[in-house]
C-alpha positions in Angstrom: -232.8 -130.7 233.3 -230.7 -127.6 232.6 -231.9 -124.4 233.6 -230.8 -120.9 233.4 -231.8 -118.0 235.7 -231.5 -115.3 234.5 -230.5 -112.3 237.7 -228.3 -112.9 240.3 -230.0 -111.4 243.5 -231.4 -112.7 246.3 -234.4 -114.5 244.4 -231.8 -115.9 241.8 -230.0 -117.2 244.6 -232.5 -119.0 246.6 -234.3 -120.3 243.1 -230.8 -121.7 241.9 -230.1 -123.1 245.5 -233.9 -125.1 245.6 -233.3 -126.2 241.7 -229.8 -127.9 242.9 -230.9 -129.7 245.6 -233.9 -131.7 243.3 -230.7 -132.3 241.0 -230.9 -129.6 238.4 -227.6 -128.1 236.5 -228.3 -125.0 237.5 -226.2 -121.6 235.8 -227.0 -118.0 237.3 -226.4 -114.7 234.9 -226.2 -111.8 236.2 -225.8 -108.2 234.4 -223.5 -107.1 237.0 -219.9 -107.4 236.4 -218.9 -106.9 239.9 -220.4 -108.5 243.3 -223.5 -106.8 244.6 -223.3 -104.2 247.0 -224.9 -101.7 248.7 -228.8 -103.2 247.1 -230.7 -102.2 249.9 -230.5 -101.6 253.5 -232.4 -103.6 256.5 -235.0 -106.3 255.8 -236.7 -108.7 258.0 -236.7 -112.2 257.4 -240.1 -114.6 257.7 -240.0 -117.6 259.6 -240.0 -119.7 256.2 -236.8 -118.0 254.7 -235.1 -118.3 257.9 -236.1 -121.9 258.5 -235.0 -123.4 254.8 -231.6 -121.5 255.1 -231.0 -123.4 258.8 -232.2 -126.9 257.5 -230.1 -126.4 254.3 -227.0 -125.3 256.2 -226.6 -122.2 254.2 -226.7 -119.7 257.7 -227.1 -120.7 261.2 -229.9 -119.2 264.1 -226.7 -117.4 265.7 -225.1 -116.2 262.5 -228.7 -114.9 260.8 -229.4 -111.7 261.8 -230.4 -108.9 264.3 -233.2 -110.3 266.7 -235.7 -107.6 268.2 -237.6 -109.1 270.9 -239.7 -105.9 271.8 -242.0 -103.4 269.5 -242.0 -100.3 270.5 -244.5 -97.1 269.4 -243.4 -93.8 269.6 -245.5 -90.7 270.9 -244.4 -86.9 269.5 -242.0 -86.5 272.6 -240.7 -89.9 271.5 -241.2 -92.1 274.1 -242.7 -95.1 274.2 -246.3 -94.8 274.2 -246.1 -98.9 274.8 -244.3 -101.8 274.1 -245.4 -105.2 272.9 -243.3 -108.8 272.2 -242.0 -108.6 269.3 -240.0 -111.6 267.5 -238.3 -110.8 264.1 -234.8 -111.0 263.4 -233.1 -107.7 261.0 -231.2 -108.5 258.7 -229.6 -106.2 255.7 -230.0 -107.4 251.8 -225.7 -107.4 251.7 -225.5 -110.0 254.4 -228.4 -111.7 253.5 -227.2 -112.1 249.6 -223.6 -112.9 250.1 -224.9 -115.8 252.6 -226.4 -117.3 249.7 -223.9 -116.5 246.9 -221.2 -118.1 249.6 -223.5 -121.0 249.4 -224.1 -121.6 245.4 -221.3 -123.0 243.3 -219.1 -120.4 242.2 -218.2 -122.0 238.5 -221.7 -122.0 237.6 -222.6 -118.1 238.4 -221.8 -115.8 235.8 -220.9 -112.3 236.2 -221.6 -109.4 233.0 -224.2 -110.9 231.5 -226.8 -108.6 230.5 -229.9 -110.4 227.8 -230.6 -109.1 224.8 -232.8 -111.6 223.0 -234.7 -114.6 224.5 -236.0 -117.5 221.8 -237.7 -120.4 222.4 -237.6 -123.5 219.8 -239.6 -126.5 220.7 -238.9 -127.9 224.4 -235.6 -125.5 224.8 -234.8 -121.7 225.2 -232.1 -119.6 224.1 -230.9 -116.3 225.7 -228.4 -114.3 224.0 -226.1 -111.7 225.9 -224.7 -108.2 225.4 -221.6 -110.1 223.9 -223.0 -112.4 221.6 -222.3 -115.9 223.3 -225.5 -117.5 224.2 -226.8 -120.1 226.8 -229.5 -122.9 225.3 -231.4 -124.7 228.4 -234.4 -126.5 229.5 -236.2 -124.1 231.2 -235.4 -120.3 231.3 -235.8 -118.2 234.8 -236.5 -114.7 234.7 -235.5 -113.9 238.7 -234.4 -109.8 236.8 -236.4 -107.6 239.0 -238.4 -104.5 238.8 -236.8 -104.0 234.9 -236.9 -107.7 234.0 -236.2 -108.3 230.4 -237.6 -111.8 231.1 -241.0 -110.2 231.5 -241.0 -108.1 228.8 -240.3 -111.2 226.3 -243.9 -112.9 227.7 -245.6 -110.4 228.6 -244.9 -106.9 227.0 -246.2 -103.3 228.2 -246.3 -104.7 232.3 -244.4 -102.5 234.5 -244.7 -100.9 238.3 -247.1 -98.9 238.7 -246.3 -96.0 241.2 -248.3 -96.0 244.6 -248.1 -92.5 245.6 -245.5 -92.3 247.9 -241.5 -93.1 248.3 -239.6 -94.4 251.1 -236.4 -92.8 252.7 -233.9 -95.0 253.8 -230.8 -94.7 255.9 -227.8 -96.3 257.6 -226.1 -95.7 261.0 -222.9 -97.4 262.2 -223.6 -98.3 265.7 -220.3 -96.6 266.7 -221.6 -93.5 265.9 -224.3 -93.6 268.4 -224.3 -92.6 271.7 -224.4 -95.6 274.8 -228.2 -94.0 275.4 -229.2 -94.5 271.7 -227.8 -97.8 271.3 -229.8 -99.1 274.4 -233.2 -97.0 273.0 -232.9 -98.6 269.9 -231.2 -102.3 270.7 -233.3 -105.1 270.3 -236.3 -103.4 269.7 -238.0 -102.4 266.6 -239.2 -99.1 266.5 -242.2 -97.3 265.1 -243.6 -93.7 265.1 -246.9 -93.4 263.3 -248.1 -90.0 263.0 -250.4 -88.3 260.5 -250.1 -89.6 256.8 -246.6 -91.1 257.5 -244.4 -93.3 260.1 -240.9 -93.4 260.5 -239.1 -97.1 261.6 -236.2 -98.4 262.8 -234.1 -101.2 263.9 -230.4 -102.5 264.0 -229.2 -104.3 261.1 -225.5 -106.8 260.8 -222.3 -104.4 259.7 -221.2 -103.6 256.1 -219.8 -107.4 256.1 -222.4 -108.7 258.3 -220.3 -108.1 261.8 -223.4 -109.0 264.6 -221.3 -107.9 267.7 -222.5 -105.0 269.9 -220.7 -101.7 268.3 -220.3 -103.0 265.1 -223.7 -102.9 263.5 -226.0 -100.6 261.9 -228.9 -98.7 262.6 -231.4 -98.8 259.9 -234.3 -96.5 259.5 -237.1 -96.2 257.0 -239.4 -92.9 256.1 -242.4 -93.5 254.8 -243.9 -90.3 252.6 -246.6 -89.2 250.2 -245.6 -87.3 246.8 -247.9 -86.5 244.0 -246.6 -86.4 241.0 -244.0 -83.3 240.2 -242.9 -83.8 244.0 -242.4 -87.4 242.8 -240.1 -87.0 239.9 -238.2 -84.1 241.8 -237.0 -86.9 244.5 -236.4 -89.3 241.9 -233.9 -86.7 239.7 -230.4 -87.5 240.9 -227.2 -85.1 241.7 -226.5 -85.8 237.9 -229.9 -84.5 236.4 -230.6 -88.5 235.6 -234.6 -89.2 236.4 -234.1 -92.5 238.4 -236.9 -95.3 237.6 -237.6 -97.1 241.0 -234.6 -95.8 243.1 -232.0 -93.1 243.5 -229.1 -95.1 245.5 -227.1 -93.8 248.8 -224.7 -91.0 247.1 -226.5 -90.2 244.2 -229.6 -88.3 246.2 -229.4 -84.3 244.9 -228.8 -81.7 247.7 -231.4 -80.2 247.4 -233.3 -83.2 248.1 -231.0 -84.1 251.1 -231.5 -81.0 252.6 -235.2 -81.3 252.0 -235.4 -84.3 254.0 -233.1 -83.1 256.7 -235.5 -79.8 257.2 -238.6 -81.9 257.1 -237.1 -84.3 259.7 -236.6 -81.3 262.4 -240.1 -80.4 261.4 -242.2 -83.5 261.9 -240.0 -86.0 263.8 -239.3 -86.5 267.5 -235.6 -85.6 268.2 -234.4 -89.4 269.1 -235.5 -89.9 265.3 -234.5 -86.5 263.5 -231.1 -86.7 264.5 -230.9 -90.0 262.9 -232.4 -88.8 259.8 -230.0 -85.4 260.2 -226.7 -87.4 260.9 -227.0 -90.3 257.8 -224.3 -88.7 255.3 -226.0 -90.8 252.3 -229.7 -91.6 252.3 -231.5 -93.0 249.7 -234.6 -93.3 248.7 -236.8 -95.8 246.5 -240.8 -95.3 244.6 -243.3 -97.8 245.9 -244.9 -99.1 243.6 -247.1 -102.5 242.8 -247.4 -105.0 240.0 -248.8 -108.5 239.3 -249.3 -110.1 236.2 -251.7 -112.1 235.2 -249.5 -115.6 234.5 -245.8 -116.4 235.4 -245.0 -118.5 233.3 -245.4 -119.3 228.7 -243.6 -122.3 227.3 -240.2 -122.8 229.2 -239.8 -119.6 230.4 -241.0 -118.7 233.7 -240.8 -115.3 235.9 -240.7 -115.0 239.8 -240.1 -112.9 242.7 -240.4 -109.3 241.9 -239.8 -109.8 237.9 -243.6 -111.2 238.6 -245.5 -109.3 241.4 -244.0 -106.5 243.5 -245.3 -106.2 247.2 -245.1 -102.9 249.3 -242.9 -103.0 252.3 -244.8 -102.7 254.7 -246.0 -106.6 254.6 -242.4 -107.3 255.3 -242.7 -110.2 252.7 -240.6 -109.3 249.5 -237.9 -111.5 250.2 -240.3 -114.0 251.4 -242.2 -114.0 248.2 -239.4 -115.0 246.0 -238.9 -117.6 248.4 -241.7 -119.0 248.1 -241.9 -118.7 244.3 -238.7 -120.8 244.7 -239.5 -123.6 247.1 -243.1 -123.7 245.4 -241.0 -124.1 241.9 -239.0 -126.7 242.9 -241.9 -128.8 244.8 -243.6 -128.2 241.5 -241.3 -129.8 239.3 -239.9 -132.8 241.2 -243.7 -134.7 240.5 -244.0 -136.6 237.9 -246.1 -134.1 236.2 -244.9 -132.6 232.7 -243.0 -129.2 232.6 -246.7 -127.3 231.3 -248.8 -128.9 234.0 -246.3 -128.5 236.7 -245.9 -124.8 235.9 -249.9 -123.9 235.2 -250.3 -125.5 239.0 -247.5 -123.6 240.5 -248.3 -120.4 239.0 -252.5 -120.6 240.2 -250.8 -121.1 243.8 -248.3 -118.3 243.2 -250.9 -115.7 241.7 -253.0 -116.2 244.6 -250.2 -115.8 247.4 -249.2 -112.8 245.8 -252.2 -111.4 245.2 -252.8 -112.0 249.1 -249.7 -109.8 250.0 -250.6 -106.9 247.0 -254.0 -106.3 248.7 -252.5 -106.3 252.7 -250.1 -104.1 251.5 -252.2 -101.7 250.1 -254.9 -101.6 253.9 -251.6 -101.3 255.9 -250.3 -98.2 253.6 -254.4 -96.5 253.8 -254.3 -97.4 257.5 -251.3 -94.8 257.5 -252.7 -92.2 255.4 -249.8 -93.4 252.2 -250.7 -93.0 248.5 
């Protein structure tokens, strides 16, 4: 069976990957004409991601990421109020997605390739790209995000809704820490809840995934309420350009920078305002949610967040897509047709994401967000 997926991230990646090893011809297109970089900052990875990428060779235990064997909660002095076991590893969406593109066959993904039209004819579908050529498969894969144009052609009008409330992000190169703020913050993932907010942090692999002591990265996260007009101020970049869903490291206004750097010295324990107050580029992206209500009509299917997007705080975004992956390719190596195949995986799907969608939301009105 030929397939075509249609985005190049992470989900893209670890759909193409599963398709391959059940013996599909597999082709990724991604708009981008250029490698990623620079998507996203730290992530954790579930037990399930980080097991399939062992057992298919694509990373190694050593080689995965930043392990964080201790939790520990922050009072308003911050220090640790207590400390619990802890066992997550931290990685950073640029290591974790150049692990996988290293991994899938080179020939067969395809930079600038941005859909225009999707059209499906009896048992085959048809995208057509910004530059005319087109790509007639099997099965179509809409693996395109937030934005996905995929989506859009089966199911019209669904977008993210916003939440309420955005999340600051930052990154800190390890060198640029002191010996007594490397050994607060190493292997230990740190939280500081306070009213209608918590701050996070943990280290992350360097720029190009360097694990050694001194070269990796300190990641923190900033959870914060903002109605409406405070909402579309943050999202207004140094250009004047109202940003969607994100406004990426370098493009945050000044104003909103220095915003964030005032409120940091206002509500935040020093350890953690002076992380916050020494990141040259934050960012910052909308939370929002979404689910539809099918992934899948005819040969064209949708998955990871082109589907259902889950808040952060369940830690499980990249595990999602994952799972819409593996679940995919269990799916369709039975001896079921295409239709029944992809009516049973998407009941399962639905429900797991549904599952996540509603455990964000408690953990988000446990901390006083949206």
């Amino acid at each position: 069976m030929k397939v075509a997926i249609i985005g190049g991230s992470i989900g893209g990646l670890i759909t193409g990957i599963a398709l391959r090893k059940i013996g599909y011809q597999v082709d990724i297109y991604e708009r981008s004409a250029l490698a990623m970089e620079d998507r996203g900052a730290g992530l954790v990875i579930q037990p399930g991601l980080m097991n399939y990428m062992v057992a298919t060779g694509i990373s190694s235990n050593e080689l995965f990421g930043v392990p964080a064997t201790e939790r520990q909660i922050l009072n308003d002095r911050g220090h640790a109020a207590y400390k619990y076991e802890n066992d997550t590893s931290f990685t950073s969406w640029n290591y974790l997605w150049k692990q996988l593109k290293d991994y899938f066959p080179e020939s067969h993904y395809h930079y600038g390739h941005r859909v225009t039209g999707i059209h499906q004819e009896a048992a085959q579908v048809t995208a057509t790209f910004f530059d005319g050529k087109t790509s007639t498969t099997d099965l179509l894969i809409g693996a395109d995000g937030y934005s996905s144009v995929v989506r859009e052609h089966i199911l019209p009008g669904i977008e993210p809704i916003y939440s309420g409330y955005v999340a600051f992000r930052g990154l800190i190169a390890e060198k640029d820490l002191t010996d007594a703020e490397v050994e607060f913050f190493s292997n230990k993932f740190t939280l500081y809840p306070y009213s209608n907010s918590h701050l996070l942090a943990y280290l992350v692999p360097g720029n190009h995934g360097e694990l050694n002591k001194g070269e990796r990265q300190l990641n923190w996260v900033w959870y914060l309420n903002k109605n409406a007009v405070e909402h579309q101020r943050v999202m207004t970049d140094k250009d004047g350009r109202l940003r969607q869903f994100s406004v990426p490291a370098t493009f945050l206004s000044a104003g909103n920078i220095k915003a964030l750097k005032d409120r940091a010295q206002q509500e935040l324990p020093e350890i953690l305002a002076q992380r916050v107050l020494q990141t040259a580029n934050p960012f910052v992206q909308s939370i929002v949610d979404m689910k539809v209500p099918r992934m899948y009509q005819g040969s064209v299917v949708i998955l990871g967040d082109a589907a259902s997007v889950v808040r952060p705080h369940t830690a499980s975004g990249t595990a999602k897509a994952y799972e819409d992956a593996v679940g995919l390719a269990a799916a369709l190596s039975g001896n079921e047709t295409l239709g029944n195949a992809l009516k049973s995986w998407d009941v399962i799907q639905r429900a797991y994401a549904d599952e996540l969608i509603a455990y964000g939301k408690k953990l988000a009105r446990g901390s006083g967000l949206g």
